[in-house]
KEDRENLUM-891679 format. One line per field, with one value per residue: residue in three letters; x negated, y negated, z negated of N, C-alpha, C in turn. Coordinates in steps of 0.05 Angstrom, whole numbers. Example, Ala and Ser with C-alpha at 12.3 -4.5 7.8 and 13.67 -1.06 7.14 Angstrom:
BEGIN
residuo	(ALA,SER)
n_c1	(-264,-257)
n_c2	(114,45)
n_c3	(-156,-142)
ca_c1	(-246,-273)
ca_c2	(90,21)
ca_c3	(-156,-143)
c_c1	(-264,-258)
c_c2	(66,-1)
c_c3	(-156,-157)
***
This chain:
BEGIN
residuo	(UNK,UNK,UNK,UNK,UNK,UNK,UNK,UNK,UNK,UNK,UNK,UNK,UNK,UNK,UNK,UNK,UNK,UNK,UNK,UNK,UNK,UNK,UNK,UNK,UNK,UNK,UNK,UNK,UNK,UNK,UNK,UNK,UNK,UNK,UNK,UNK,UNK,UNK,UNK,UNK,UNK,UNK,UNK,UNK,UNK,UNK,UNK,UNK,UNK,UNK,UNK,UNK,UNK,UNK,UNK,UNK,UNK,UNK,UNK,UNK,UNK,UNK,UNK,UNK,UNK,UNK,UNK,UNK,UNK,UNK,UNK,UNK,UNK,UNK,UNK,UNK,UNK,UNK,UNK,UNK,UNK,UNK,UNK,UNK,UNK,UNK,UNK,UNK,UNK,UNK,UNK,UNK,UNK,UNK,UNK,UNK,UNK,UNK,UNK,UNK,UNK,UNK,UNK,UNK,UNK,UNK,UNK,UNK,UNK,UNK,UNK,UNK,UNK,UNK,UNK,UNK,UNK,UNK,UNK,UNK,UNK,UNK,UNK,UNK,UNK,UNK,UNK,UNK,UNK,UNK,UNK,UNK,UNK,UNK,UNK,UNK,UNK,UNK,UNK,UNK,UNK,UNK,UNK,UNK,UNK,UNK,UNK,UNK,UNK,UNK,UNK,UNK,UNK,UNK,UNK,UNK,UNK,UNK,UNK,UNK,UNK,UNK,UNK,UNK,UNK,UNK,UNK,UNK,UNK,UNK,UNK,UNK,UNK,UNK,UNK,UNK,UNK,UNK,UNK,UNK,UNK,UNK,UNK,UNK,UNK,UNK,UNK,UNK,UNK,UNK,UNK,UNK,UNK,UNK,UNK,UNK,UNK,UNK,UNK,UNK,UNK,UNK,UNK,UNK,UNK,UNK,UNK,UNK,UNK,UNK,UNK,UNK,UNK,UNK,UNK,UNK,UNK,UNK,UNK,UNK,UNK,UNK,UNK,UNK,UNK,UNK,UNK,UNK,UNK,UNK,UNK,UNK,UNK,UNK,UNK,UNK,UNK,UNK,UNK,UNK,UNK,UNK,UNK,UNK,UNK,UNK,UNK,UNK,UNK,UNK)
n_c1	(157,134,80,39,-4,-15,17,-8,-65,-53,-32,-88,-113,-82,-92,-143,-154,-132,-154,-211,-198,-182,-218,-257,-235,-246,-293,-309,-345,-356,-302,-297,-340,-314,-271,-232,-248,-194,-154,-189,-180,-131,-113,-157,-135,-93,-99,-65,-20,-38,-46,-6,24,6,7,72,71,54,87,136,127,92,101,150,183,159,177,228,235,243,263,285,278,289,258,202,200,200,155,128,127,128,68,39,63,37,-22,-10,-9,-53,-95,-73,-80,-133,-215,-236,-250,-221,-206,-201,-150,-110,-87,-49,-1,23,22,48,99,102,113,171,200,195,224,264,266,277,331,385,403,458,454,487,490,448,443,458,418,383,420,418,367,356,388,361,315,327,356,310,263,234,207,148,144,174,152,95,111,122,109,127,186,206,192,222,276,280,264,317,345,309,301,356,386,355,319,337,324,270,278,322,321,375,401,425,392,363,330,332,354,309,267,278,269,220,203,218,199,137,153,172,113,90,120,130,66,46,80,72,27,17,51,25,-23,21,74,140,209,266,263,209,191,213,196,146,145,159,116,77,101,77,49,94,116,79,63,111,116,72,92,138,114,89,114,163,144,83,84,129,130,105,144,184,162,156,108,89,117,159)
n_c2	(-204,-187,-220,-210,-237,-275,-267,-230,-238,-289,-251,-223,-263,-283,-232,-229,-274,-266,-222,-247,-285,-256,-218,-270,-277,-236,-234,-277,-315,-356,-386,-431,-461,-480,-502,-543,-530,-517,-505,-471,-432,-409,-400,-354,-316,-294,-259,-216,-227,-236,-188,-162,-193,-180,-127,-113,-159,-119,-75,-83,-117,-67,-15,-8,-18,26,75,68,90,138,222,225,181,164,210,198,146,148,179,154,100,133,143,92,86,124,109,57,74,107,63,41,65,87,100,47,-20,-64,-111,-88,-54,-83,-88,-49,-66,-97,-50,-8,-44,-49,-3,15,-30,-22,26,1,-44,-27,-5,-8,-77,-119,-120,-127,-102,-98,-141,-145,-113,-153,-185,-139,-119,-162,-167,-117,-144,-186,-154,-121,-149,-140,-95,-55,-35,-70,-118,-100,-94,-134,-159,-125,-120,-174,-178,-134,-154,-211,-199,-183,-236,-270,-239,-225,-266,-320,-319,-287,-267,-247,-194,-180,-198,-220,-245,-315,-360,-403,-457,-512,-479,-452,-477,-500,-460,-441,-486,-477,-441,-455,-491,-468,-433,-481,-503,-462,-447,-496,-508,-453,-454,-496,-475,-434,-414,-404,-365,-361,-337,-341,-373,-380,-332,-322,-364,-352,-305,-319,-348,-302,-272,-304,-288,-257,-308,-332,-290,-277,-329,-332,-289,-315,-360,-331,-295,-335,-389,-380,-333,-344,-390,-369,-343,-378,-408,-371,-359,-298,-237,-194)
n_c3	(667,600,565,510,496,465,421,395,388,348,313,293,279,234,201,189,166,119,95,96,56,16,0,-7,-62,-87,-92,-128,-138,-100,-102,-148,-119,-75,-97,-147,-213,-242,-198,-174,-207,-210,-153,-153,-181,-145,-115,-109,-91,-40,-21,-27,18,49,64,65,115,148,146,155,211,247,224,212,258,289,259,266,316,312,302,247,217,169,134,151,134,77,62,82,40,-7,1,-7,-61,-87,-78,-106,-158,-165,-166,-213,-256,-252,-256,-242,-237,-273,-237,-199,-204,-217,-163,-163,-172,-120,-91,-103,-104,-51,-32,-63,-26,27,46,34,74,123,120,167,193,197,128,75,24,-2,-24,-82,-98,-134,-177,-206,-216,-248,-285,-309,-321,-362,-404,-417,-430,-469,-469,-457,-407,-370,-378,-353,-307,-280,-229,-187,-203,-197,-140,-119,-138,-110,-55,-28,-31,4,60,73,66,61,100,158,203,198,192,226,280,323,284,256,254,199,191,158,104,104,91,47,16,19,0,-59,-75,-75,-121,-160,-181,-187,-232,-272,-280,-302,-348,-377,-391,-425,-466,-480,-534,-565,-559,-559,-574,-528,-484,-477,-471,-421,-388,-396,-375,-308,-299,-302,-254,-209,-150,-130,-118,-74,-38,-16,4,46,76,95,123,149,197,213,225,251,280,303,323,376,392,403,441,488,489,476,447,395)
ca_c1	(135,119,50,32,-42,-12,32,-34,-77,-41,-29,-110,-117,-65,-91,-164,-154,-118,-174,-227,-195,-182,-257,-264,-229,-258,-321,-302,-367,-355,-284,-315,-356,-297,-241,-231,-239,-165,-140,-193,-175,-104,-118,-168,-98,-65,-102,-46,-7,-55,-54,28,33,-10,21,87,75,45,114,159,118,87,111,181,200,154,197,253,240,230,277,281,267,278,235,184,201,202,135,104,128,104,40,30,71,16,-45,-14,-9,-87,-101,-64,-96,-165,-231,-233,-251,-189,-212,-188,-134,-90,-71,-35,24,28,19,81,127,95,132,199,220,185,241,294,266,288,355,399,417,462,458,503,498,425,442,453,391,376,422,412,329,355,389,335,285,336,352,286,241,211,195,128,157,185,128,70,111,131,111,147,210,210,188,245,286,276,272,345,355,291,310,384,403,350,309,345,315,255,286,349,327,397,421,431,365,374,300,333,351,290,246,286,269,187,196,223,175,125,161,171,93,77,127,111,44,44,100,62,-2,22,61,5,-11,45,104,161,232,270,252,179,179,227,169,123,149,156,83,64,101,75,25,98,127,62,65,133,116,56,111,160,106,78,132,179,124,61,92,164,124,95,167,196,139,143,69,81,140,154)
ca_c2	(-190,-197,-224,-203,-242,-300,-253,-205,-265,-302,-221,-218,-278,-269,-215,-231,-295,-265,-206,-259,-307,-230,-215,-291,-277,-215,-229,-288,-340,-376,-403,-445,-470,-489,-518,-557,-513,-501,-488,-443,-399,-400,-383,-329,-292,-301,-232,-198,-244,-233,-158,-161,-208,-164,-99,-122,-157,-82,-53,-104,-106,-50,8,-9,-14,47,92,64,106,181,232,233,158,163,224,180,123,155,190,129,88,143,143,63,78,142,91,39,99,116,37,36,98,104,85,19,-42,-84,-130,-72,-38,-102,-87,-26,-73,-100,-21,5,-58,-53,24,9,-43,-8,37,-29,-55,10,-1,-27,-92,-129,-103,-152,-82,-98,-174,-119,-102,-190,-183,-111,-128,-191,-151,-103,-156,-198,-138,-109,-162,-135,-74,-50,-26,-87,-136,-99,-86,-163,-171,-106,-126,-204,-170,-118,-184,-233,-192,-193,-271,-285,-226,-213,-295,-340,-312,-256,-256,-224,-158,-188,-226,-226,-258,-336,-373,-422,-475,-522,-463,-427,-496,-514,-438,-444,-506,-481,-415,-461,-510,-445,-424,-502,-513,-440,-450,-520,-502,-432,-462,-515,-463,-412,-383,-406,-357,-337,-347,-326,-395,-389,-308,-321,-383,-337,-287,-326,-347,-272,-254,-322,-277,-253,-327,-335,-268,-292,-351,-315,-280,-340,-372,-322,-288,-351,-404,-371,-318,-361,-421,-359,-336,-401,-417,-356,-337,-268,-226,-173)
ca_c3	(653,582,559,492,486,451,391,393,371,325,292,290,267,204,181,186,153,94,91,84,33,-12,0,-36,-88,-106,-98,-141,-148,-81,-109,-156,-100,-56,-110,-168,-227,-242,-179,-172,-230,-205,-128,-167,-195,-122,-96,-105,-70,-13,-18,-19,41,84,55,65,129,171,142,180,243,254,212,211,278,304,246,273,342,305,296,223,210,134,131,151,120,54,59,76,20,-29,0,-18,-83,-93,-81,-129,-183,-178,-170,-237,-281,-243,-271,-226,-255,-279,-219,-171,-213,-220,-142,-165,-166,-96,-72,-106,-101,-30,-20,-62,-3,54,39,33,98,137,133,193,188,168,105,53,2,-8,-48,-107,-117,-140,-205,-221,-224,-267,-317,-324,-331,-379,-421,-424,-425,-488,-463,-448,-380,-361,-379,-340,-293,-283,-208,-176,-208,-188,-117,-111,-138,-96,-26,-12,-24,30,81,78,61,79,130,160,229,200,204,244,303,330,254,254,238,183,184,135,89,99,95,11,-6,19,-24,-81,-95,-94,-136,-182,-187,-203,-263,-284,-280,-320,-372,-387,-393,-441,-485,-497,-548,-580,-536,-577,-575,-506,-464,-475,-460,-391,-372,-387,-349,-294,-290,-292,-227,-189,-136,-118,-96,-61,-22,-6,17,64,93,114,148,185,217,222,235,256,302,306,347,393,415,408,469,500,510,460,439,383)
c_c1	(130,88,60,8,-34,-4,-2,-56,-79,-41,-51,-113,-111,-80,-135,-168,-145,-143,-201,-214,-190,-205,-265,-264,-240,-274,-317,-322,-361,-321,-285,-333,-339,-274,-241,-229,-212,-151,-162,-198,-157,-109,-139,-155,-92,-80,-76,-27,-14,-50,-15,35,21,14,54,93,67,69,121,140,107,99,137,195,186,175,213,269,248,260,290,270,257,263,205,169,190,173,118,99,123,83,23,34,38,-13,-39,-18,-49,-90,-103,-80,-123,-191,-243,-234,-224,-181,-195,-152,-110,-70,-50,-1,42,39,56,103,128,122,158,209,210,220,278,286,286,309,366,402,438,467,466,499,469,417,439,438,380,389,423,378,336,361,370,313,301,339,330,259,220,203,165,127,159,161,106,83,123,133,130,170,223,210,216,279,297,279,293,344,332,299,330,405,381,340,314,341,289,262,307,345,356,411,415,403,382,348,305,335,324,262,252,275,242,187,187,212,153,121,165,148,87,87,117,80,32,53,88,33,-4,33,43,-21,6,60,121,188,242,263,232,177,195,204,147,120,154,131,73,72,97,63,55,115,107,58,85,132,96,74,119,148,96,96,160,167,107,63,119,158,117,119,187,185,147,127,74,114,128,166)
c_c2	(-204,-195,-226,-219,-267,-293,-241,-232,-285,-278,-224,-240,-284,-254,-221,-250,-287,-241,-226,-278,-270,-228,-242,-292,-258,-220,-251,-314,-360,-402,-427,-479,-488,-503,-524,-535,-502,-495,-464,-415,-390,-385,-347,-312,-281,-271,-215,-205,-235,-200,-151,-167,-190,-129,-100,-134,-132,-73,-61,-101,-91,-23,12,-9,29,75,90,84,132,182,233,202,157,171,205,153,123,163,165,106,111,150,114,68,98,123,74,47,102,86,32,55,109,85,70,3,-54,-100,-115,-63,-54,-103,-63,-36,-78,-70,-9,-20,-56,-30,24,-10,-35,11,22,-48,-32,3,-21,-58,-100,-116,-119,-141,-92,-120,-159,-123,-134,-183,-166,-116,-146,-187,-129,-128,-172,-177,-123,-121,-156,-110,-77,-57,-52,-115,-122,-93,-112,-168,-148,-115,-153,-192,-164,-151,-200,-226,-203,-226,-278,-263,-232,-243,-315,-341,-285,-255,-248,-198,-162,-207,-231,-244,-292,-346,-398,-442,-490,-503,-447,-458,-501,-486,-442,-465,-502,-457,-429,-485,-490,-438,-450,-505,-482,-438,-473,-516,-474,-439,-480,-502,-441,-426,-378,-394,-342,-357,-338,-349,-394,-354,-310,-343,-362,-312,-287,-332,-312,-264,-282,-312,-268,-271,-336,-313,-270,-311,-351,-312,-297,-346,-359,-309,-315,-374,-402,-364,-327,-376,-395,-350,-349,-409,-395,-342,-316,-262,-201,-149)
c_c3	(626,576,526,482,464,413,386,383,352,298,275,267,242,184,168,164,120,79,79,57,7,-11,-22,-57,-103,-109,-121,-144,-121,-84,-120,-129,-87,-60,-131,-184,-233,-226,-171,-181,-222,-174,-132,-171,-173,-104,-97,-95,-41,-2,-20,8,59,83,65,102,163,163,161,209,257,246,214,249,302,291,251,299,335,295,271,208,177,120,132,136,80,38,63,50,-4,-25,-14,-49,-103,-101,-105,-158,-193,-183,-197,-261,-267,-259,-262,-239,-251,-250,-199,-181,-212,-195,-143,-155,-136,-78,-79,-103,-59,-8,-25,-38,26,61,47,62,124,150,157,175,203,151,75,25,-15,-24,-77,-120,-132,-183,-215,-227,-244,-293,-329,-331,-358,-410,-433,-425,-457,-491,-448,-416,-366,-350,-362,-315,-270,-246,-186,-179,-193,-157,-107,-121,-118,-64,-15,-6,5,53,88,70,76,110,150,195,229,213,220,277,318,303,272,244,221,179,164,104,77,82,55,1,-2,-2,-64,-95,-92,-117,-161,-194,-206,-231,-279,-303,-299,-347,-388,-394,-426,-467,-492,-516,-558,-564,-556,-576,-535,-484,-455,-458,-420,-380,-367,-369,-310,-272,-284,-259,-200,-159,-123,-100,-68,-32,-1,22,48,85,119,131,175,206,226,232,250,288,310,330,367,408,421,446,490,509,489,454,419,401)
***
């Protein structure tokens, strides 16, 4: 017999926890309260981080495997990721304070890989999409497009390498776990946000020349190494130690 109370707890607990620390940030005066001024301008940014990682993790465990059962999976699949991409649209062009509107991003990078979760795995075709995002952001980084659209792109990016290379028993539990692999990549997005975060801080206002605009573009999509990093732990750590133990299963 499987028991469930242990996964079903840890779930609750996830999402609650990530619901209250977004509620913090929005409301915004209790940050202050709780962290050194400059980390708590930066954790201030990281809502969209927060509003990724949750968004992101209901695809994978809930959404994604129940679409998996239906006749018509993609049908499904499809409609649901332009309902998120729909929301991130008004998010984006409604008359929402900036405060709210800025989640537009999470919503639509949320529906392009709802889409890229879907497929079977193994899926090796899906590394692709890493330097095709790289040359659009390299070639176009002085596009409008490109620049506001900074954290989708790094998103759609970056997926493959943490699904489909480091951690591919998210969507794979039969794949190969890798803990040392997975343990240098948690390292190194947030070894990415810090120099980002230092090196872009240090170079504004002054940004010109292609070093300073790729730093700076870096720092813009930090909310998506963070989201990221959400991820890793909770389904390889969080919910990892629960079926490592046994007391819960997905």
């Amino acid at each position: 017999m499987v028991h469930y109370s242990g996964l079903a707890t840890r779930t609750w607990i996830f999402y609650a926890a990530l619901t209250l620390v977004l509620v913090i940030i929005i409301q915004g005066d209790l940050l202050p309260l709780l962290l050194p001024d400059k980390l708590a301008d930066q954790v201030g940014n990281q809502g969209e981080a927060v509003v990724g990682a949750m968004l992101m993790a209901v695809t994978i465990q809930f959404v994604r495997p129940r679409v998996a059962l239906m006749n018509r999976p993609y049908v499904a699949i499809i409609g649901y990721a332009l309902t998120l991409a729909a929301i991130g649209i008004y998010l984006l062009y409604s008359s929402l304070p900036g405060q709210y509107a800025t989640y537009s991003e999470p919503f639509v990078a949320a529906g392009v890989l709802a889409v890229y979760f879907q497929v079977p795995r193994p899926f090796s075709k899906g590394l692709w999409l890493t330097p095709i995002m790289l040359a659009i952001i390299v070639i176009g980084f002085d596009l409008t497009f490109v620049l506001q659209q900074s954290e989708n792109l790094v998103w759609v990016m970056l997926a493959p390498i943490a699904f489909d290379v480091v951690d591919r028993r998210i969507l794979d539990p039969s794949a190969e776990d890798r803990p040392r692999l997975r343990i240098a990549w948690c390292a190194s997005l947030v070894a990415a946000w810090l120099v980002a975060w230092q090196v872009a801080t240090a170079m504004r206002p002054d940004i010109v020349g292609p070093l300073e605009f790729a730093v700076d573009y870096a720092h813009r999509a930090s909310e998506v190494y963070w989201g990221l990093l959400l991820i890793h732990l909770y389904f390889s750590y969080w919910l990892g130690w629960v079926r490592r133990t046994g007391t819960g299963s997905f």
